[in-house]
Each structure stands twice: as C-alpha cells, then as structure tokens.
C-alpha positions in Angstrom: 218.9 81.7 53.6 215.1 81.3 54.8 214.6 78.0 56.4 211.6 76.1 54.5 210.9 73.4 57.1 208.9 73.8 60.7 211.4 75.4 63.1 210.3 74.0 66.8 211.8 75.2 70.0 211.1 72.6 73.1 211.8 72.5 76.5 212.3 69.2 78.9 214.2 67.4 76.4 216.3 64.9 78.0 215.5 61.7 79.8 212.5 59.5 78.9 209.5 61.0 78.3 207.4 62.9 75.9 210.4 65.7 74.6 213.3 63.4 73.7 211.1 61.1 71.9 209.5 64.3 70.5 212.8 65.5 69.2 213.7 62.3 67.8 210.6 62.2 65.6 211.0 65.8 64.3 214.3 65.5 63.2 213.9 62.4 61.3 210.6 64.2 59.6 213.7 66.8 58.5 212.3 69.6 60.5 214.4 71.7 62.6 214.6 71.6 66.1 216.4 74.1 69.3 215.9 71.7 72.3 216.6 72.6 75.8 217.4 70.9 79.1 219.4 71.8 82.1 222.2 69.3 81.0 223.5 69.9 77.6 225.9 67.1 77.2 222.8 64.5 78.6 220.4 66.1 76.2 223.0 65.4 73.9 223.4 61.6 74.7 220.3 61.4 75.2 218.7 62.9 71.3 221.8 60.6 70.1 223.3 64.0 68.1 225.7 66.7 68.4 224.3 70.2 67.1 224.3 70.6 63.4 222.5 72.5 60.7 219.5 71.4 62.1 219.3 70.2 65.6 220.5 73.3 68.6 220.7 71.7 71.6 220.4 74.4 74.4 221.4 74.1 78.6 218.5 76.1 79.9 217.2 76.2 83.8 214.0 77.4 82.7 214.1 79.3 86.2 215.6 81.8 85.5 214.4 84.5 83.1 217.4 85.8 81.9 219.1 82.1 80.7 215.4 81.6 78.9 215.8 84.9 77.1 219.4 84.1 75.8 218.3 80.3 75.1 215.4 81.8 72.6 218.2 84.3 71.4 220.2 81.2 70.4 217.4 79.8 68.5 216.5 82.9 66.4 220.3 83.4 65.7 220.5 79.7 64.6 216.8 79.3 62.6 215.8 83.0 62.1 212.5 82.6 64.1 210.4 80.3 66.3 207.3 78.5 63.8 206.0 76.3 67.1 206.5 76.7 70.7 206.3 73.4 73.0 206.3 73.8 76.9 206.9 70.3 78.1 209.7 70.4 81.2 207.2 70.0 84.5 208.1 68.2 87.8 206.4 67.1 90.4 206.1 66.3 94.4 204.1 63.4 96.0 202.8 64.2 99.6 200.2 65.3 101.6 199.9 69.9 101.1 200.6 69.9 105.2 204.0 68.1 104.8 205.4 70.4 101.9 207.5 73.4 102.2 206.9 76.7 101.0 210.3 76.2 100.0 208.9 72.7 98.1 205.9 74.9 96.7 207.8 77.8 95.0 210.4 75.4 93.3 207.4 73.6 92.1 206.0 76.3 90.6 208.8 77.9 89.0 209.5 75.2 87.1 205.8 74.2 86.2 203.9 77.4 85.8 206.6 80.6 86.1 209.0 78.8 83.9 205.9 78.2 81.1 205.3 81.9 81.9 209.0 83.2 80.9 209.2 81.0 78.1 206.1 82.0 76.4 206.2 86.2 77.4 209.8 86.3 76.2 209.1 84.0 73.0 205.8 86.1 72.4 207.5 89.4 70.5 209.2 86.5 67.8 206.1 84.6 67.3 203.8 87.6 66.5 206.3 88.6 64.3 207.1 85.4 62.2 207.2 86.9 58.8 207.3 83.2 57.1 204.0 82.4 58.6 202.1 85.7 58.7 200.3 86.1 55.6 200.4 82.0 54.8 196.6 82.0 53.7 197.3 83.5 50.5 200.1 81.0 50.0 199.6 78.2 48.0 202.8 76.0 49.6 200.7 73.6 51.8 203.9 72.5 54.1 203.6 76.2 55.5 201.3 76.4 59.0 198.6 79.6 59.0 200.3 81.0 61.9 202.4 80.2 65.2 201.6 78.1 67.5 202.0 77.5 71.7 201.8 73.8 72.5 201.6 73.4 76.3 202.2 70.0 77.4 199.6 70.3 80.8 198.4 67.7 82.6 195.1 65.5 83.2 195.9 66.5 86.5 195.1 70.4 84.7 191.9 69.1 84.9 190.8 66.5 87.3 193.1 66.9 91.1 191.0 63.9 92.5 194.5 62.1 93.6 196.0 62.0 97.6 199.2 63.7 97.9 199.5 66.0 94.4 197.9 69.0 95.1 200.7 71.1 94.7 201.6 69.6 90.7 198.0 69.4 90.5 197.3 73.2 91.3 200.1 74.1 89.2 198.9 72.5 86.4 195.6 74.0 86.8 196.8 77.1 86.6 198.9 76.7 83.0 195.7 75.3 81.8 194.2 78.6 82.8 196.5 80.6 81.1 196.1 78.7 78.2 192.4 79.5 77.7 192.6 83.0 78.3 196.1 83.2 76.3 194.5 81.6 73.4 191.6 84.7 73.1 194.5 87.5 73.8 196.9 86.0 70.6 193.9 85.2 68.2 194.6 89.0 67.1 198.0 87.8 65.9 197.0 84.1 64.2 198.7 82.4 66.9 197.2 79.4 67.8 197.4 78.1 71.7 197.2 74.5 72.8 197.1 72.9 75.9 197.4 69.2 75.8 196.6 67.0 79.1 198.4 63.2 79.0 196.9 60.6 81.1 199.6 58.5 82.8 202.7 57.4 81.0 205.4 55.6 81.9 208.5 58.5 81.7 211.5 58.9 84.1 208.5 62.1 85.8 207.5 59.6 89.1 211.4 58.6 89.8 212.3 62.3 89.6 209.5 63.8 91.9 210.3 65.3 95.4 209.1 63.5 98.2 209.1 65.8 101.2 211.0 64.3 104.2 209.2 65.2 107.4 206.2 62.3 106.8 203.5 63.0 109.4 202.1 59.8 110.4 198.3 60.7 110.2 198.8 60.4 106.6 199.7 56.8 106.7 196.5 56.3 103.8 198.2 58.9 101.5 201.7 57.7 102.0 201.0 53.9 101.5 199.4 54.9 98.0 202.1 57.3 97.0 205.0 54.5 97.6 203.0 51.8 95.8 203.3 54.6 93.0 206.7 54.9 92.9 207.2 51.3 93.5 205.8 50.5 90.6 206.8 53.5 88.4 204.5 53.8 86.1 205.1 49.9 85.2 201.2 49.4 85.1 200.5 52.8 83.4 198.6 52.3 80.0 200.0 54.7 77.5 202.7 55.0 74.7 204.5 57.3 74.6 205.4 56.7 71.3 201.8 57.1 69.9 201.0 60.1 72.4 204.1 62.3 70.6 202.7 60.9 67.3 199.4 62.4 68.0 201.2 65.9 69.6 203.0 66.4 66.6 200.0 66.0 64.1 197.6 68.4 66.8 201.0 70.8 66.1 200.7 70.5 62.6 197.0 70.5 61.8 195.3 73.5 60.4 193.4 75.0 63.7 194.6 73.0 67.0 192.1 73.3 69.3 192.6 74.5 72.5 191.6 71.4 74.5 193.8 67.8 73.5 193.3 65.2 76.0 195.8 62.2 75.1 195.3 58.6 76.5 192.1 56.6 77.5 192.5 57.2 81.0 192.7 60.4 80.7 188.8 60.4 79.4 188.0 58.6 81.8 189.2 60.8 84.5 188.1 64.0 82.4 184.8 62.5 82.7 184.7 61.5 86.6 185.7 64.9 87.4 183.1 66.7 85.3 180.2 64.6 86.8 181.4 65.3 90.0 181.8 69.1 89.4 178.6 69.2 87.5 176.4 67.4 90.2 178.1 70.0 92.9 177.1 72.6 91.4 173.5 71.6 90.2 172.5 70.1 93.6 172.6 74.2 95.0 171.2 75.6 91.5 167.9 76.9 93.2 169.5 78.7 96.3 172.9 79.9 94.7 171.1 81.7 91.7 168.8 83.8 93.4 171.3 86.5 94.5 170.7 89.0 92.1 169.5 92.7 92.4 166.0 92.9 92.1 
C-alpha cells in the first residue's frame, strides 16, 4: 500500500547534532524516515527506537559506494521510494594544510564531498522517478510536495574559509556547495528541487570528533593555540540551537520551492557578509586593469 506521508532518507544520524534531533522531529510529525550511520545499534540508542513500520535505521559507511547503493535499496524496499534526500554526515580536521596527510585529505573528502556524491548519483534514478510526487501540481492533496527534493547540510565554512587551521573541511565544503548550484540547474528538468543549507556554529559532538593531525610543527604555534582553545571549549560558547536550526531545515524541506541558498544562525550572516565584502573589495580594487583583456 502507497505510503501517504513524506518518506525521508538521512545520513549522519547518530550522536548529537543536526540528524538525530532531525529524526526525532520527523517521526513524531508521523513521517517516515530510513536513517543511516556507521553504527546501527548507536543510531538505534541514540533515535530511542528499534525499526518499525515507519522508522529504518540503516549501518552505512557512506565510503563506500556499493554499501550506499544497498542502504538506498533498503529504503525503497521498505517505503517504495525516496520523497526528500538529506546529506548531513561530514567530519572535519583542525590544523595547519602543511601538517595534514594526503592520507588525512582523502578520508576527509570521502566522507564530506565523495560520500555526498555517491549518495545523491545513486539516489538520483529513484528521485526522478517518484511517481507519488511527479505530476503533484494537478493534485489537490496539499500534504503532497511538487517534486523531490536534495537537502545538503553544507557548511558556513561552504562559503566563508576565513578560519586558521580548516582549509581542508573548508575546501571540501566549498566544493558540495558547488555541486549544489550546478546540480540544482541539471535536475530542474525533472522538478527536483536542490538545497544547500550552511549552519553557523552549533554546539554538536562535530569538534570532539575532528582529526587532529599529530606531527604539530611549531611555526604554527598561532594556529595551534586557537584550534585547542576550540576544542577546549567545544562549542560551549557557540550561539545556536540546534533545536530551532532542524525546525527551520524541516520547514525549508517542506516549503513549496526551497531555494537553493539557506544560511541558518546569526553568525553565520555575519560571516556570510565579512567574506563577501572582502571578496567584493578584491575584486573591484583590479576592475580597471583585469577587464581590459579582451580581443579587440
């Protein structure tokens, strides 16, 4: 029988932050949700329920292609299709780009932007062809959305890298903010509606699960001093609610036409705009000499 509620399928569910509190909310609205993490049995202490008729909770390293295929498999054997898509597992590594690995790098972005990637291309082929969405503008039933949708939970620091020692997360959250633009022109075809939505800074379990490379190089000493006050503190002085941010993801989710730009959290306005002014005074101060390279 055809599922009438919104069927969600997130990743990074377990733990504190944005995805269990996410999950929480959804399922007490009655909608149905496949949740993922890489520990099953913690995602399931963690949501506070075993699976049932409406909640699949899925083990997934988001890694690996094949384990994302047969965790979306799950979900459309379960639901019958994927209604919204939410991208929210991410980590992150605090230090200086000369004391990372390549090693550091490429598990970075596996999880951050190639995980995002596998999860969305192999999600993709169900989306476009969600059957109880597709023609939902001549339906009268106002609970149904007018088309899919791809929630990416980015990053202020998709926008803005102005912070010592996170140029790697920062880079890789540049670049699903990236594909999130472009994505969003590509699917418009298909009524699939893309949305990339950039926190500020929230007090989740992200900072006490970051790697910290270990070969410090002492030259550094400014970066490192304010990258252990961050983790000392832990987000302890961080402004946002996590709470009211998921409150305000789920209604973007639901609205009509989410836009493809959702910055969530006062500070992260703030930051959007220092980073803009900065940007747009670079490139203005050269305006004269960098424009006149045309062909005559």
């Amino acid at each position: 029988m055809e599922i009438k509620k919104n069927i969600f399928f997130i990743t990074g569910c377990s733990g504190i932050g944005f995805g269990c509190v996410m999950v929480k909310k959804l399922l007490s609205r009655g909608d149905y949700v496949a949740a993922t993490s890489r520990n099953r049995n913690k995602l399931i202490q963690d949501i506070g329920f075993k699976e049932n008729d409406q909640f699949l909770p899925i083990e997934m390293n988001l890694a690996d292609e094949n384990n994302v295929k047969q965790a979306i498999e799950k979900c459309i054997e379960k639901f019958g299709r994927i209604d919204i898509l939410i991208s929210n597992a991410a980590m992150g590594i605090l230090g200086p780009l000369e004391e990372t690995t390549d090693k550091d790098v490429r598990t970075l972005f596996d999880v951050n932007f190639f995980g995002p990637l596998n999860l969305i291309r192999n999600s993709l082929p169900h989306l476009r062809n969600n059957q109880y969405l597709k023609n939902n503008d001549d339906n009268n039933n106002n609970s149904k959305l007018n088309g899919p949708r791809i929630i990416i939970i980015d990053s202020i620091c998709g926008y803005s890298s102005l912070f010592k020692g996170c140029s790697i997360y920062c880079s890789s959250k540049f670049a699903l903010h990236a594909i999130s633009e472009t994505m969003s022109l590509e699917l418009k075809p298909f009524n699939i509606h893309c949305c990339n939505v950039a926190p500020g800074y929230f007090q989740t379990n992200f900072i006490s699960s970051c790697l910290i490379p270990g070969n410090r190089i002492p030259e550094y000493i400014d970066t490192h001093t304010f990258l252990d006050e961050i983790v000392q503190l832990n987000g302890s002085r961080f402004l946002g609610d996590i709470s009211k941010a998921v409150d305000v993801i789920i209604e973007i989710s639901l609205s009509h036409s989410p836009p493809n730009h959702v910055l969530v959290g006062s500070d992260a306005f703030e930051l959007f705009d220092l980073k803009y002014k900065k940007l747009n005074n670079d490139i203005l101060i050269n305006k004269e000499i960098c424009s006149k390279t045309d062909k005559k």
